[in-house]
N, C-alpha and C positions, 0 to 999 in steps of 0.2 A: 379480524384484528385491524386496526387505524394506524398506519405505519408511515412516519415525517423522514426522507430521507434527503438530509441535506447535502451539495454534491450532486444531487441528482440526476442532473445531466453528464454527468463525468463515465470514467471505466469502471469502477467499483457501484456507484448511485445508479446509474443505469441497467446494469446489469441484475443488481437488487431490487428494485423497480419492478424489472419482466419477470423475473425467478418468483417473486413472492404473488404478484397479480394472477400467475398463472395457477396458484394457486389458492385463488380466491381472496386473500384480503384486498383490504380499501390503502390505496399510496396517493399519496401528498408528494411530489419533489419538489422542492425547489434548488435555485441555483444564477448564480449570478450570470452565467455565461463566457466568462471573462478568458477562457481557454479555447484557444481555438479548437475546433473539430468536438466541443460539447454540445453544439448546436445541432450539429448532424444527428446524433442521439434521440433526440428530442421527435424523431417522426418515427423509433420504435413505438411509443408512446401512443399512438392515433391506433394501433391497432387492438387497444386495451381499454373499455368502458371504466374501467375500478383503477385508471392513472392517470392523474390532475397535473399538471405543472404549475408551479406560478415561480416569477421574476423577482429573487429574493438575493438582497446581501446580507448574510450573516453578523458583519462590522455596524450591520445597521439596524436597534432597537427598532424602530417604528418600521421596519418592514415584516417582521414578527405579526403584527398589526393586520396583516394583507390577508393572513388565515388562519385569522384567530378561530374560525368558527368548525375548524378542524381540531378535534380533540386527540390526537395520539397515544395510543397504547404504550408506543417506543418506536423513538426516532434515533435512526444510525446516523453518526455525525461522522459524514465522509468528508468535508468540505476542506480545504486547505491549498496554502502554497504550497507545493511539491517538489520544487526546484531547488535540491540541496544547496546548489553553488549560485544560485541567484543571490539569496540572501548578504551577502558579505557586499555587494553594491547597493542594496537597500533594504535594510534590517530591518524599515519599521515596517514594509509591507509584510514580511512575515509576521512581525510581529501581532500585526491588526488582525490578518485572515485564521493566523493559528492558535493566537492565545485570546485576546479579546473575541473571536468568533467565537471560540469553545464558551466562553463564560458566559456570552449570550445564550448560547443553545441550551448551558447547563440551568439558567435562571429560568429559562422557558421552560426544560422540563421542571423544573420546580413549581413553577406556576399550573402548569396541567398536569402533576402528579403521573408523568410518564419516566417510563424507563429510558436508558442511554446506553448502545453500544460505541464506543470512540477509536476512531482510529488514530494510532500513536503508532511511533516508527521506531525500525533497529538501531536509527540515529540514538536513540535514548543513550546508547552505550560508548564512549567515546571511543573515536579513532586509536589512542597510543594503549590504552585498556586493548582492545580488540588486539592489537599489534603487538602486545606483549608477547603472546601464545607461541613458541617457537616453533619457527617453521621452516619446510625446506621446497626449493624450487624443482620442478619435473619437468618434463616436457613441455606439457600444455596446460598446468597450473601449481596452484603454490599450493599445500598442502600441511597440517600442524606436523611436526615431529613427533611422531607419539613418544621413542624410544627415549626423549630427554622426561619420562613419567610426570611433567609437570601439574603441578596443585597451584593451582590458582580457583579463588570463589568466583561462582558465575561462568565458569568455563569448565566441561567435560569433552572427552572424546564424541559428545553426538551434538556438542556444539556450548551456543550461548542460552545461559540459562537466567531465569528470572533472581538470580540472585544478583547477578551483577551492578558492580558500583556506578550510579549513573553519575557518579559526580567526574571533573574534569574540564579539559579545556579545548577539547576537536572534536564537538560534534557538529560541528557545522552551524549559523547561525539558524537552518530550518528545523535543525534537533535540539536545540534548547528549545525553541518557543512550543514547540510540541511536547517537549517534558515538562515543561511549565504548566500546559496544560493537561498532560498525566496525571502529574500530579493534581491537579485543580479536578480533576474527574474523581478521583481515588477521595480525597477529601471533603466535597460535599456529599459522596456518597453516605458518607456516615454522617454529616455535619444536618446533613437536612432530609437523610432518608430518601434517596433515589438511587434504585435499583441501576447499577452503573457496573460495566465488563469494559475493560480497556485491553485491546491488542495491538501488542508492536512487534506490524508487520513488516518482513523483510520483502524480498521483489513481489510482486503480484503481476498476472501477464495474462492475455488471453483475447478473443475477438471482442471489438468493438472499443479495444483502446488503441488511442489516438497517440501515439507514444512520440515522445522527441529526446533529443539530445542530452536533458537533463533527467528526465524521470521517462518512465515505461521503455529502457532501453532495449529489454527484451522485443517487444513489438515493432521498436525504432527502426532496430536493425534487420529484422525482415523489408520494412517500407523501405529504408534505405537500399538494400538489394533489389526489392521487385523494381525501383524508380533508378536504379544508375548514380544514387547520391553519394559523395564522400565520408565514409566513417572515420571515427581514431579510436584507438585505444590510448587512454592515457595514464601514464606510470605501466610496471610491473610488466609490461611486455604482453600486456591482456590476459596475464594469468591470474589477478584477483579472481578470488571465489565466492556465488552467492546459490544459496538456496530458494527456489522460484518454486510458487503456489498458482494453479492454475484456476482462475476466476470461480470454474463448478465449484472444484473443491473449497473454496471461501464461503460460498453461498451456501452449501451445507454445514457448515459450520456455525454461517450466522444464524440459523436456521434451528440447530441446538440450544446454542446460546439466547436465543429468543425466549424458548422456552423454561430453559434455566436459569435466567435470571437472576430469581429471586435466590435461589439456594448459591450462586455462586458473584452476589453485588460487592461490589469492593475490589475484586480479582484482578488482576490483572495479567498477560502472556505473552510468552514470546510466538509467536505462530508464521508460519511458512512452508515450503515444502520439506523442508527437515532433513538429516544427514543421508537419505536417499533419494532427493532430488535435485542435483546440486548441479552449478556449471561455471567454467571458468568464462572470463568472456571472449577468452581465444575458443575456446570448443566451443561458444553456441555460434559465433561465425562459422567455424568449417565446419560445423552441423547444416546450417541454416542454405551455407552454399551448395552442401551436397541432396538435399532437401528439395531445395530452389532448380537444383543445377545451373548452378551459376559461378561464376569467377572473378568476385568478388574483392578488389585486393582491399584491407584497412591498415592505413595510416598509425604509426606507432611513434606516441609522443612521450618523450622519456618523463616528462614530469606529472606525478598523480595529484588527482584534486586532491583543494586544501580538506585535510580531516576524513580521508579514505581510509576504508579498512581493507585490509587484503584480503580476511576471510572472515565474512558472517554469513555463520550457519546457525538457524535456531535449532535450539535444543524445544521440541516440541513436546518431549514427556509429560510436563503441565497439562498442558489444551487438549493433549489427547488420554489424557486419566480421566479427566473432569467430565469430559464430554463425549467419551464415548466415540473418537471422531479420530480419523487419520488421512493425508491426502489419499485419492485414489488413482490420480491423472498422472502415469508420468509423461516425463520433458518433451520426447517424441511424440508421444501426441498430444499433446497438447501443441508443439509448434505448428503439426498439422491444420490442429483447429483454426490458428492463425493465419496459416498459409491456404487453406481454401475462403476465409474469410478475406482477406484480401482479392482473390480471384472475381469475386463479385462485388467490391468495394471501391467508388470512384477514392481515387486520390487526389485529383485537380488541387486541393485545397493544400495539398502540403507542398506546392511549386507557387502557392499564390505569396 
């Protein structure tokens, strides 16, 4: 199989890149490079005859042009701004990398009659939606109240579910331009007959991401502990709760979904580690310190970014009926995986 993965040098592209080569198909990445520490990636790649690289902006029609002569089976369109809170200082860069990428990538596959898995995010669902769910404060996180039996659509006890209202006004400007293009995926699927699966994924984490401040916070805050750097939590006393999906588990998944395609174009899921892999962001610090052995203090800033939710947990019921498919990595180790990946991992790059 001919497989385009845009993003490709990134923590999800890369990873899919080595997962899939290793087992024998032909990979195409490209990737603008424009994130620090994607470059580094880039020399897994040398140790795989069936992985091409080429220097591609998605905003940009005629660099399409650069491999043409790569025919793709299906190509995963990882590529994006990812920087929830970037957005609100320059809207139109989201806007270009998220939404005008996606439509380039979609015309492309149109043109080479390839399939499209898309990555779409938990942003889809707005902050004051999310934060409706009543909830009560614990120790070390916040947690829904089950006892008020609340009925809201899109929301059960194992989390958020694909019903939910994506209309609204806090999702951040990187969660609109990514619903924009949900939407825009979901709609030529049928419009022009491309085999098209859209996931809105919640955290993703795992070695070989390069995480910072704004996205991959999971991996951040390991780097930030092994290197001495300053953390914060901000809002909620770092007891927002998120549900984290460990890189394996993604890759088998896309790995399914590859194959089913065709029985399940138009779909779209909520997917993540699901209401039994969940962390607040105070407990993966004093996980990560006990882990580390380390002592660690972070910084607690009363005020939460604009359009945070306290708690998203996907309700994964959907993706794992469909697919036959449920995480298998839990949190601990996985952090492991991260924390011996770092052991062998120059950091220089994240003090430059």
């Amino acid at each position: 199989m001919n497989i385009l993965i845009t993003g490709g040098a990134g923590f999800v592209g890369g990873n899919l890149a080595v997962y899939f080569a290793e087992r024998g198909h032909e990979i195409l990445c490209v990737d603008n490079l424009s994130r620090r520490g994607s470059e580094i990636n880039l020399s897994r790649f040398r140790k795989f005859k069936n992985i091409r690289f080429k220097h591609c902006d998605i905003r940009c029609v005629e660099d399409f042009l650069n491999f043409d002569e790569f025919n793709p089976d299906i190509v995963y369109e990882c590529s994006a701004q990812t920087t929830a809170i970037d957005g609100y200082r320059n809207p139109a860069y989201d806007f270009s990398n998220n939404t005008v990428g996606a439509y380039n990538v979609l015309e492309y596959c149109r043109r080479k009659s390839a399939g499209l898995i898309f990555w779409s995010s938990n942003k889809a669902y707005n902050g004051e939606f999310c934060n409706s769910i009543p909830m009560i404060e614990k120790e070390t996180r916040l947690e829904w109240d089950l006892s008020k039996k609340t009925v809201v659509r899109g929301w059960t006890p194992l989390g958020f579910n694909e019903e939910g209202d994506i209309n609204g006004t806090s999702h951040t400007i990187y969660g609109v331009t990514k619903n924009a293009a949900d939407l825009m995926c979901q709609e030529w699927s049928k419009a022009f007959d491309i085999p098209v699966v859209v996931n809105r994924f919640s955290c993703l984490y795992g070695p070989n991401q390069f995480g910072k401040v704004g996205q991959g916070w999971i991996v951040w805050f390991a780097i930030a502990k092994k290197l001495g750097l300053p953390l914060y939590f901000f809002g909620n006393k770092g007891k927002q709760v998120r549900d984290c999906l460990h890189i394996e588990d993604l890759c088998s998944l896309i790995e399914k979904q590859t194959s089913l395609i065709e029985n399940f174009s138009g779909n779209y899921y909520n997917v993540g580690g699901g209401i039994n892999h969940t962390s607040s962001v105070l407990e993966l610090s004093n996980k990560l310190n006990k882990m580390m052995k380390k002592d660690h203090k972070v910084i607690s800033k009363p005020d939460p970014r604009p359009s945070d939710q306290k708690i998203y947990i996907s309700d994964i019921t959907k993706v794992t009926k469909d697919f036959k498919w449920e995480p298998k990595k839990n949190l601990d180790d996985g952090l492991q995986d991260v924390i011996d990946w770092l052991e062998k991992t120059n950091l220089d790059w994240v003090t430059k």
